[in-house]
C-alpha positions, -999 to 999 in steps of 0.1 A, spaced: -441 840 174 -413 840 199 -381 833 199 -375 810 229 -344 815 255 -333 784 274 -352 799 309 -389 797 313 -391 825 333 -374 847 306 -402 830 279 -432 838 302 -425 873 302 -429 871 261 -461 850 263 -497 869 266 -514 875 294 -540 849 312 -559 875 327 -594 864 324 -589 832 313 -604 804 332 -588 772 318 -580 756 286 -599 728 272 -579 701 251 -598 680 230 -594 651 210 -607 647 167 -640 635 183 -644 669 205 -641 652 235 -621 669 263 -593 653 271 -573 675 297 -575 706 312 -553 735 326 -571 758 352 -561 793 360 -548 784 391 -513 784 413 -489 757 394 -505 758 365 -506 795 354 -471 789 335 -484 757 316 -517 781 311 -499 805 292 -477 783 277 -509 763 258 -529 794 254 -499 810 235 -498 778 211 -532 781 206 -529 821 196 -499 808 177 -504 775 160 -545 772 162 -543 736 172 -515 713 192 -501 696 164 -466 686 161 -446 716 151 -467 740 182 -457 707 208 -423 708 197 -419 747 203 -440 745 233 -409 720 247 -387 750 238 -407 775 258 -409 754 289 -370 762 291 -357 741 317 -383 723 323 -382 705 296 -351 688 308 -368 677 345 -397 665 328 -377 643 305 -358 629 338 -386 627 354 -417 613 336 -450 622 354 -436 648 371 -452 679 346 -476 663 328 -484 693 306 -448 686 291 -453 651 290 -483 657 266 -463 676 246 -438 652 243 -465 625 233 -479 644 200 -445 660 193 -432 623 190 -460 612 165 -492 616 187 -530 623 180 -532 665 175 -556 682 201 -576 713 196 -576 736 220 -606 763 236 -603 788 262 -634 793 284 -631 830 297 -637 838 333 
C-alpha cells in the first residue's frame, strides 16, 4: 500500500498502471452497477485511483474510501468546497462517512 503525499500528481506516479483497462464497474450488494469510470481523458486519474483500491482493499468499503481521499491529494480539498464538482471523490466521501460498500470489477480492454 502506499503511503500518500499531499499532491495527487506525486500519488499517481506510485499507483499501477491502467494500461489495458477499459473502465471500472462499481456495484452495489445486489450486483447491480452503480457507476462507472472509463479509460478516458479526465478520468484516467480517478481510474487509477479506484483500480489501486480495488488491487489494495478488494472492495470500497470504508477504510479503502477513506485512503482513496488521501490519494486524491488536493483534490480532496476542492471537492469538499465544491460538491458535484469530482464526483468520484464525492462517492468516496459518501461510504467513508457511513455509506453502502461497493464492489468493484475491471473489464480489460
Amino acid at each position: 500500500m502506499i503511503k500518500p503525499t499531499s499532491s495527487f500528481k506525486e500519488n499517481l506516479q506510485q499507483l499501477p498502471s491502467i494500461d489495458g483497462v477499459e473502465s471500472l464497474r462499481l456495484l452495489d450488494d445486489a450486483g447491480r452497477e452503480v457507476a462507472s469510470i472509463e479509460n478516458a481523458p479526465g478520468k484516467q486519474g480517478s481510474l487509477a485511483v479506484y483500480q489501486y483500491l480495488l488491487e489494495a482493499f478488494g472492495v470500497l468499503n470504508t477504510d479503502a474510501a477513506k485512503h482513496g481521499l488521501e490519494v486524491f491529494g488536493e483534490h480532496t480539498e476542492d471537492a469538499q468546497n465544491r460538491p458535484g464538482a469530482h464526483p468520484n471523490i464525492d462517492r468516496l466521501f459518501e461510504i467513508a462517512n457511513g455509506g453502502a460498500t461497493l464492489s468493484m470489477t475491471l473489464v480489460q480492454r
